[in-house]
Each structure stands twice: as C-alpha cells, then as structure tokens.
C-alpha positions in Angstrom: 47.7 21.1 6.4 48.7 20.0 3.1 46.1 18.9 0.5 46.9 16.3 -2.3 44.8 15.4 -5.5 43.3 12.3 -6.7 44.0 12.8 -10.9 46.8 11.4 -12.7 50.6 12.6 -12.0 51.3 13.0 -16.0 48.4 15.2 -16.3 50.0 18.0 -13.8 53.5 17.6 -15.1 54.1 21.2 -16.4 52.8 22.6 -13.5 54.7 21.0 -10.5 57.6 22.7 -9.9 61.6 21.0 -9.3 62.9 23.8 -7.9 63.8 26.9 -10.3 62.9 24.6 -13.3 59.5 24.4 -14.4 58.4 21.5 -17.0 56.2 21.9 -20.2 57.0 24.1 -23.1 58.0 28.1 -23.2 55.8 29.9 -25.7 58.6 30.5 -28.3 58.8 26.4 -28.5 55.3 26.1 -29.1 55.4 28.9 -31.5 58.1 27.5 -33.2 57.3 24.2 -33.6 53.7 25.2 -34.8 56.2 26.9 -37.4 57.6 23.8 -38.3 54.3 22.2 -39.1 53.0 24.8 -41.1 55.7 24.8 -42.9 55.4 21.0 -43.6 52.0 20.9 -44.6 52.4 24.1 -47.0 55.1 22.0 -48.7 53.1 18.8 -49.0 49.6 20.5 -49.6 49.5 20.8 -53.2 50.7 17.2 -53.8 48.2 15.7 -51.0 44.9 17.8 -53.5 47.2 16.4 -56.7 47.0 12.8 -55.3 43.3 13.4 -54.2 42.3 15.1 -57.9 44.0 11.6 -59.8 42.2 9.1 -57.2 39.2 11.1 -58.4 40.0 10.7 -61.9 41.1 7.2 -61.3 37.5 6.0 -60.7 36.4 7.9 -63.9 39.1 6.1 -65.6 38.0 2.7 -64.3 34.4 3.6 -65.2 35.5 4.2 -68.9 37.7 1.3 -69.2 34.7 -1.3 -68.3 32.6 0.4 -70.5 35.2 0.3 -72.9 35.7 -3.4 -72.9 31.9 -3.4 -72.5 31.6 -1.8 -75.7 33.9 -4.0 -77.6 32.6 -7.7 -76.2 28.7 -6.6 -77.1 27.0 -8.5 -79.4 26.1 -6.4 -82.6 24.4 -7.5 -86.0 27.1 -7.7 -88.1 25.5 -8.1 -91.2 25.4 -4.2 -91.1 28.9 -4.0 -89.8 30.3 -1.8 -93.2 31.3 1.5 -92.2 28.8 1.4 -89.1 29.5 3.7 -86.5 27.2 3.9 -83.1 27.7 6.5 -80.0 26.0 7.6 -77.3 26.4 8.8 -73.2 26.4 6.3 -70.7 26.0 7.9 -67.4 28.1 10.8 -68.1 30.4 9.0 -70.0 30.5 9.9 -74.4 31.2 6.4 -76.0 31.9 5.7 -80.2 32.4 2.7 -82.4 33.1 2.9 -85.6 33.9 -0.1 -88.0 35.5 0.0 -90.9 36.2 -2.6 -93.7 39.7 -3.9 -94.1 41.5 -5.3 -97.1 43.2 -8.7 -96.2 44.2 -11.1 -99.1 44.8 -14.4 -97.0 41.4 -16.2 -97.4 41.9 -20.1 -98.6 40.1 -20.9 -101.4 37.9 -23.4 -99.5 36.6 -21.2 -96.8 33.6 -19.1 -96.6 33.9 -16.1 -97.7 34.2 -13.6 -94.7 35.7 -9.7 -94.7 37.6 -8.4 -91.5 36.1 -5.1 -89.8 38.2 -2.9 -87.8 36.4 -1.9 -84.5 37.6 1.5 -83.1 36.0 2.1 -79.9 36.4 5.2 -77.7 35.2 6.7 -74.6 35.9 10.2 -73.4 35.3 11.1 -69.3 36.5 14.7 -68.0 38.0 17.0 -70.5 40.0 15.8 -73.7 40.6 12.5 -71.9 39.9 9.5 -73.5 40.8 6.1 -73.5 40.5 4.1 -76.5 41.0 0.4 -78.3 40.3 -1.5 -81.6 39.8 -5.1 -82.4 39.3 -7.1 -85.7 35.9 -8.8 -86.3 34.9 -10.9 -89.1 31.4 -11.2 -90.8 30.5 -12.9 -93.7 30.9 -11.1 -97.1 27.5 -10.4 -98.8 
C-alpha cells in the first residue's frame, strides 16, 4: 500500500529522490555561500554604522540650523545693539550672537542717521561642530 501526503510538492523538494540524484544543497554549498555573505556584510558594515552615525548627526544639524535662523530673525532691542553679545543652551544645543558696530561711510545727507551692526550668530551640537552665519542690521545712531 502506498501512502501519499496532503502538503505542498515544493515544500519536499530536497527530499524526493530522481534516482541517484538527490535535490537541495550539499553542506559545503551552504557553508560556502554562508561564506559569501559574511564576507559581504563585513565589507559593507562599517559604511552601513558610518551612514547610520551622519543620519544621526544630520538631525542635530537640522536642529541647529532652525535655531540658527531662529536666532537671527528674533526680534531684539536694538537700541542696545553696540557690542552686545547674548548665549545660552537650547535643549542641548550652545547658541551665541554677538554684534558688533561697523564703519560704513555711505549715508545721504538727508537720511536718518542709522549705524550697521554685524550679527555673528553661532550654534555648536556634538563635539567642535558648529554651524554658523552673520547678517547686517541697522539701528539708529544715538
């Protein structure tokens, strides 16, 4: 009496037999092409935790760049603008503005009299990195 059973063909492949032949992988295949896959993941590793360390940088970066720009579109009293500087930490982020009178001869005679500021704004995220920009403001000369 012969018995047959009710699962899928594919799933007993490497176990029927064609003859001498069997199907399926030897041992030494499987070993080898474990090998190969090692082998390819050793040699991307250390790029795939590079490219994970910079995303995670990235968002630090991003974080530093709004308050950045942040920083440099607030409102401040600019009657005390002369060689102010502010700083401060903003959620783990170290931020500085410093401004700085500048000496530009171009006023008209008819216009107010006004006196340009350079802005220098910085903030620094992670170790020694920093991103940084300036603007010119004006204020009126007292």
């Amino acid at each position: 009496m012969r018995s047959e059973s009710t699962g899928t063909p594919a799933a007993f492949l490497s176990s029927r037999c064609d003859g001498d032949k069997r199907a399926g992988f030897t041992l030494i295949e499987a070993l080898v092409a474990m090998a190969l896959v090692l082998a390819f993941v050793a040699t991307l590793g250390p790029y795939l935790f590079h490219a994970r360390r910079i995303m995670d940088n990235g968002e630090r970066r991003i974080q530093a760049q709004i308050l950045l720009r942040t920083l440099l579109n607030a409102p401040f009293d600019r009657s005390h603008l002369a060689n102010a500087t502010r700083s401060g930490d903003f959620n783990g982020l170290q931020w500085r503005v410093v401004a700085t009178p500048m000496a530009i001869d171009t006023t008209p005679a008819n216009a107010q009299s006004r006196t340009a500021y350079r802005i220098a704004a910085s903030v620094s995220f992670g170790t020694g990195q920093i991103v940084a920009a300036e603007t010119v403001e004006l204020a009126k000369s007292q």
